[in-house]
Every structure is written in C-alpha cells, then in structure tokens.
C-alpha positions in Angstrom: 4.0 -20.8 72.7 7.6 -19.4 72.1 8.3 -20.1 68.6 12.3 -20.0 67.8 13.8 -19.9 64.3 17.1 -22.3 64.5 19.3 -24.6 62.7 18.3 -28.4 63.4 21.7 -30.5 62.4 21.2 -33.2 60.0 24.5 -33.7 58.7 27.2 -36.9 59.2 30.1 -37.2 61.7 32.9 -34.8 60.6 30.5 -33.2 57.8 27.8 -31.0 59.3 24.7 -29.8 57.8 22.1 -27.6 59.3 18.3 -27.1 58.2 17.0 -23.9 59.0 13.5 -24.6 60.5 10.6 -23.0 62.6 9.7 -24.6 65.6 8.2 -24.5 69.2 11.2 -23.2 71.6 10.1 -25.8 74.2 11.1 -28.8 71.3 14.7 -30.5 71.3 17.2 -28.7 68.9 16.4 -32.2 66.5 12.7 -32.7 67.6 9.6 -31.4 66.4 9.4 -28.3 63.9 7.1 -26.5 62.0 8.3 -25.6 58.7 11.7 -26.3 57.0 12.8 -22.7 55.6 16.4 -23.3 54.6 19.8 -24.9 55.1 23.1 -24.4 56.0 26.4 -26.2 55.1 29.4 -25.0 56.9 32.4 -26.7 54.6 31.0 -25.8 51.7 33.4 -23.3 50.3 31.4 -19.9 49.0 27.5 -19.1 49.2 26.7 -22.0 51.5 23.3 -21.4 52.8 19.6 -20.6 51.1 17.1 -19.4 53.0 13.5 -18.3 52.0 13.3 -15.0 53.3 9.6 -14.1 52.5 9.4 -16.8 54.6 11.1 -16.2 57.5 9.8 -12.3 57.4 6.5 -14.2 57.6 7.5 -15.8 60.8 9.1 -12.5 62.4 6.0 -10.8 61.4 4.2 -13.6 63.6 6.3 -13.0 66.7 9.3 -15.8 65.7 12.6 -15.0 67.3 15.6 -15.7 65.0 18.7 -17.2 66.8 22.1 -15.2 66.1 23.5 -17.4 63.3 19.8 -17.2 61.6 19.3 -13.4 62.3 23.4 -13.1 60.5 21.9 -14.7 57.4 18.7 -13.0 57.2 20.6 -9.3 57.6 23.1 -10.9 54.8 20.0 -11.8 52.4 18.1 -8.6 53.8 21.3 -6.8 51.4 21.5 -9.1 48.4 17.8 -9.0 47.7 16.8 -5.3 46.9 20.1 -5.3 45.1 19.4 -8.7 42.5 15.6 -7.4 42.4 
C-alpha cells in the first residue's frame, strides 16, 4: 500500500479550502483517508496553513510520500520550528 500525503478540497465554489490528510494513493483525491493532519486556505491573506509536523515526520518516517505543495509547507515549517523552539 502506497500511502500519499495530499490536500483533499473541502471548500465552497469560488472559496477553496484544502485539508491536509494521509491516505492510501489508490483512494480518490476526496475519498477515503487516514488521518487529517492539517489544512490549507489559499485566500486567506498571511499564515494560511497549519500543519502538525511531528505528525507528518511520523508518516515520512513510515514510508509516506508528500506531494509538492505538502513537501513546500513542511520545508517552510521545517525553518520556523527550531527557530520559535
């Protein structure tokens, strides 16, 4: 089992949101997941997506494969953390 870390679009017509989840590549991009481990809002102006990155390390760690927007925001948090720790 392939399993893909990937945005999952939740959001209204004109007003997008995306949750960040875990979940079997072989499910559709709204289907099935595993975990919910953050979300994404693309209008919103600013710091407009959480993630839980102990999570999604935990996944890596397991063999998960980010997509490229997921992997942009985990490098981006990868450089906040150590410095707000």
């Amino acid at each position: 089992m392939a399993v893909k870390i990937r945005m999952k679009r939740v959001g209204t017509k004109n007003s997008p949101v995306f949750r960040i989840i875990v979940a079997d590549g072989r499910s559709p991009r709204d289907g099935k997941f595993i975990e919910e481990i953050g979300l994404y809002q693309p209008l919103k102006p600013g710091d407009n997506f959480t993630l839980k990155l102990d999570r999604a390390q935990y996944w890596i760690s397991k063999g998960a494969q980010p997509s490229d927007t997921v992997a942009s925001f985990i490098k981006k948090l990868g450089k906040v953390a150590p410095a707000a720790a």
